[in-house]
N, C-alpha and C positions, 0 to 999 in steps of 0.2 A: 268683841265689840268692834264695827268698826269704823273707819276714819270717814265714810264718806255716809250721805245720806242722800236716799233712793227714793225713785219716782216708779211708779205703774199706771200701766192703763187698764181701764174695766174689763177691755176684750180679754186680759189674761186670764178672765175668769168664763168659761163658756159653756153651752151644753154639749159642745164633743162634737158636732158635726161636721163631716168634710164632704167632698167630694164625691167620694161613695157609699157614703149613710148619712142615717139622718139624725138627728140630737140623742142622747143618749144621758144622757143629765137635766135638771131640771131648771129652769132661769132665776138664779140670785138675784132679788134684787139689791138695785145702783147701796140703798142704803147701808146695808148689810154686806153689801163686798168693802165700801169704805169702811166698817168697821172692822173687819178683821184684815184690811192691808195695816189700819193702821196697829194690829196687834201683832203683827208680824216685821213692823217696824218701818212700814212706806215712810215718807214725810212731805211725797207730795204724788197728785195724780196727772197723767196725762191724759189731754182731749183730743177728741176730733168735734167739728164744728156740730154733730149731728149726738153725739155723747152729753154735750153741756141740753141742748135745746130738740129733745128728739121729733124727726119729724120739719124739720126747719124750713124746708121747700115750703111746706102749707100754713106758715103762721107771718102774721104781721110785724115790723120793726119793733113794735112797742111791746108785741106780746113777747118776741125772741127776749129782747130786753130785759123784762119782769121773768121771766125764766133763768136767764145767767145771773141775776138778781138770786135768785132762792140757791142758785147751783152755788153762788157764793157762801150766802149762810150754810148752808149745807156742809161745807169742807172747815168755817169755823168753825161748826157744831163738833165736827168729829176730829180737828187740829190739824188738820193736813192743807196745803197750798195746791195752787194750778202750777205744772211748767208751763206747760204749751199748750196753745191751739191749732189743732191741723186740717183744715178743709178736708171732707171728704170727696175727695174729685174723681171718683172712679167708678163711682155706681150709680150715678146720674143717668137717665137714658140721656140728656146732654153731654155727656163726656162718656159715649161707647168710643170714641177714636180719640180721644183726647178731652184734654182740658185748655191749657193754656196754648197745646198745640195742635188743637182739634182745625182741618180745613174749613170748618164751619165758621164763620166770624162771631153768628150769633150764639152760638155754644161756646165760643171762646171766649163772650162777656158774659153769659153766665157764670162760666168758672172766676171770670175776675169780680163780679158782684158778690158772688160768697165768700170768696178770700178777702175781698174787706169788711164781709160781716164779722169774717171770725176773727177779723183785726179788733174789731168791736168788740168781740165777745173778750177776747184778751183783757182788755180796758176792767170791762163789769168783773170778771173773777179773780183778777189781780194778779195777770203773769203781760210779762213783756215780751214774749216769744213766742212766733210763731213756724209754723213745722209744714216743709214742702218733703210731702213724698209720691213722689214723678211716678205716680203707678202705671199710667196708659200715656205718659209724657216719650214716645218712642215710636216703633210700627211693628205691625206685625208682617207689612209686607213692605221689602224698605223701597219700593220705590213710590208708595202713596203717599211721600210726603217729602216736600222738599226738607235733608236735614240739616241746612245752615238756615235757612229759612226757621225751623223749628226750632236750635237753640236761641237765635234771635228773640223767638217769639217766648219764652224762657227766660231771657232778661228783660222785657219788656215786663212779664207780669211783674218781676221782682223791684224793678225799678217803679210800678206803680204804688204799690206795699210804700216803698219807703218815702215816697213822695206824699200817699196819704196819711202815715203818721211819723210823725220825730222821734218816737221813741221805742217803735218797734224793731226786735231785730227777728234776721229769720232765718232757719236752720233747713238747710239739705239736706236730705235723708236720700242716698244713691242706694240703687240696687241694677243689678245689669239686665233683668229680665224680671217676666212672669209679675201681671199678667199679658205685658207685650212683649214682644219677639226679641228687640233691641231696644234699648234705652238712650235718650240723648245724652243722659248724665250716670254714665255704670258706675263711678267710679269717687271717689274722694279729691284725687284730681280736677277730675271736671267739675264737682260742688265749688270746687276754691278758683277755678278759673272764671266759672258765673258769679261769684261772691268779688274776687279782686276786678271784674270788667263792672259790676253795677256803680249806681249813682254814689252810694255810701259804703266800700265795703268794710268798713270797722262793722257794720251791724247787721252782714251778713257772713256765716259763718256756716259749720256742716255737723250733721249727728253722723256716727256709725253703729252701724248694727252688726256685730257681729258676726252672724249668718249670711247677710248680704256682702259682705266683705269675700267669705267660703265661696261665691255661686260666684264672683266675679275671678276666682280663682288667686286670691290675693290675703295675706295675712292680716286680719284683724287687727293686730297690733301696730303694722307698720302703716296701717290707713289712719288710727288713732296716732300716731306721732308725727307724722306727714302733718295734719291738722293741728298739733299741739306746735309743730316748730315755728308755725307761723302766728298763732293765737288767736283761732279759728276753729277748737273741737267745742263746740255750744252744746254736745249732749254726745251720748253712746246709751245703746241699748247692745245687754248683752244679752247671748246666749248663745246656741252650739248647734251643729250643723255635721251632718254627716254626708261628707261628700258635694259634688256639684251637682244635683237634682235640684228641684221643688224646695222651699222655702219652709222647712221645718220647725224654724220656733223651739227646738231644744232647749234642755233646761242649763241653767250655763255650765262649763265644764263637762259635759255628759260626753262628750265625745274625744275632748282633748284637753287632756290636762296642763302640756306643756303650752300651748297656744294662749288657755286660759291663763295662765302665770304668767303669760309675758304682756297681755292685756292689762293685768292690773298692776304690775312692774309700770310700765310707761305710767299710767296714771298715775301710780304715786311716785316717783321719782320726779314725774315735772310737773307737780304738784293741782294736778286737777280737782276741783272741788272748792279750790280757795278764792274762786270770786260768785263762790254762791250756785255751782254746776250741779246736776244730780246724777246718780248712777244709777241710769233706767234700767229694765228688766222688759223684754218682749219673748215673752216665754207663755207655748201652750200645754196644757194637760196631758197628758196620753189620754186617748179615748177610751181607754181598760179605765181610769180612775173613776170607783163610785163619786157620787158626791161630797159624801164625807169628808172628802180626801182632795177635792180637786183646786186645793191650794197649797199641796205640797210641793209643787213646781218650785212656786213662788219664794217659800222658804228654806229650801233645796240651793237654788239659787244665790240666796243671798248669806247662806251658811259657806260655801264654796268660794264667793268673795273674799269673804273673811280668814277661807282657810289659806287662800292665795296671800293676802296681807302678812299672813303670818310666814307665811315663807319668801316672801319679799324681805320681809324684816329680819330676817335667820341668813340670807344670803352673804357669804362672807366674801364680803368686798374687795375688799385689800387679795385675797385670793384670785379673786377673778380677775383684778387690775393686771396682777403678775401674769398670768396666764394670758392674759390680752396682749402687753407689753409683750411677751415671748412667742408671740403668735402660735399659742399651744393650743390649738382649739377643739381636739381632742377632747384633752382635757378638760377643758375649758367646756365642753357639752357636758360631759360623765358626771362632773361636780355639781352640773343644773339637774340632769338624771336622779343623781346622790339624795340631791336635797327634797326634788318632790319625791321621791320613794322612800323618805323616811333611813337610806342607810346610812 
């Protein structure tokens, strides 16, 4: 069992389609995926602004409203909370070049009109957090856009957010690329540099995703402690990644075991979870899974946490102190070796 309790989002559940084919699964519906995350032990879900209210561009405030309205009973019915709400800012034909840092002005107040709806929608579902992830916040050719210019225009939205409510916070979610060329913000670094320059930054703070951690060429773990030493990790999604390509969505631990244990080592060691945090999952299917099956990721996942915990808890401390103190590090690997292989 274990110590922390987990969030998902709906997308984790899909009909298989990428880039060079076409769905291969058939569409769950929203009701029926909350029930079985929450039999698989979610304890809360994650949104984007278009997952609570589908369709959002073409409905009224009132109607958006009486929608995150029901989307509320809906998660009482089935027991589970919102973390977050996250605009979706990237598939807008207003935000083909950007969002907040689109040359466009008027497409740069579109993206700010919806990041305060979903500030709204926050409010009706009953979470207090909401989730920037910079998908086309970057270029794909870097000289179309000025980039002090565009991280400016990146605090600017962030500092409107906190200006329009008190009690919102909001989390960074970095990734270095894909679907643009370069990123304003690749990095966990720059989340906590836009969060310590805004208006409030006690109420901004950064997610990591472990995969997007892999593609910036950078440890998971140590992006996640970087943000814990300052008290600033608002969320982590895990999951595994093979290599620096394309953004794979692995099920966590699939590729690295030792990475994955030093992931949840940091977590529980500096006691993440204990002001009410979740440990998300952004994990997709392989496209070989029938239907049947295409929530095995998900539980895969969260069995692998657990098994990481339990060998957090088995690591014999006072061993590794000595071995520290002696700067035997050698050792000092072979004995972390030792322990995930069971010898």
């Amino acid at each position: 069992m274990s110590q922390f309790k987990f969030s998902v989002g709906p997308w984790n559940i899909h009909e298989g389609a990428d880039v060079f084919g076409g769905p291969v699964r058939p569409t769950v519906a929203f009701a029926q995926k909350l029930e079985q995350f929450k039999k698989i032990g979610f304890s809360a879900i994650q949104f984007h602004d278009d997952d609570v209210v589908p369709e959002i561009d073409t409905k009224s405030a009132s109607q958006i409203m009486a929608e995150a309205r029901a989307m509320k009973k809906l998660l009482d019915d089935h027991g589970l909370k919102a973390e977050f709400v996250a605009p979706r800012l990237w598939e807008a034909p207003e935000t083909i070049d950007g969002a907040f840092t689109s040359n466009n002005a008027a497409h740069r107040e579109y993206a700010m009109t919806r990041t305060l709806r979903s500030v709204d929608l926050c409010r009706e579902i009953g979470c207090d957090l909401l989730g920037f992830w910079y998908a086309r916040e970057g270029t794909l050719c870097f000289e179309s856009k000025d980039p002090v210019t565009g991280v400016q225009r990146l605090l600017e939205g962030i500092n409107r957010v906190l200006d329009y409510d008190a009690a919102i916070r909001i989390f960074i979610e970095p990734k270095p690329n894909e679907p643009i060329d370069r990123s304003f913000a690749p990095t966990m670094g720059h989340a906590m540099a836009l969060a310590t320059a805004s208006n409030d930054p006690a109420r901004v703070g950064g997610l990591v995703e472990s995969a997007h951690a892999v593609l910036a060429g950078l440890d998971p773990a140590g992006e996640m402690a970087f943000a814990l030493a300052i008290g600033k990790l608002f969320g982590v999604h895990l999951n595994d990644q093979n290599g620096m390509k394309y953004d794979q969505d692995k099920a966590f631990g699939a590729e690295n075991l030792r990475q994955a244990f030093n992931q949840i080592r940091v977590l529980v060691d500096h006691g993440f979870g204990k002001n009410g945090e979740y440990v998300g999952l952004d994990v997709k299917a392989m496209r070989t899974q029938s239907a049947e099956q295409c929530y095995r990721h998900l539980a895969n996942s969260i069995r692998v946490v657990e098994l990481m915990e339990a060998k957090v808890a088995a690591m014999d401390r006072t061993k590794c102190d000595a071995l520290i103190a002696a700067r035997d590090y050698e050792a000092l690997e072979l004995s972390i070796m030792e322990l995930l292989l069971g010898a």
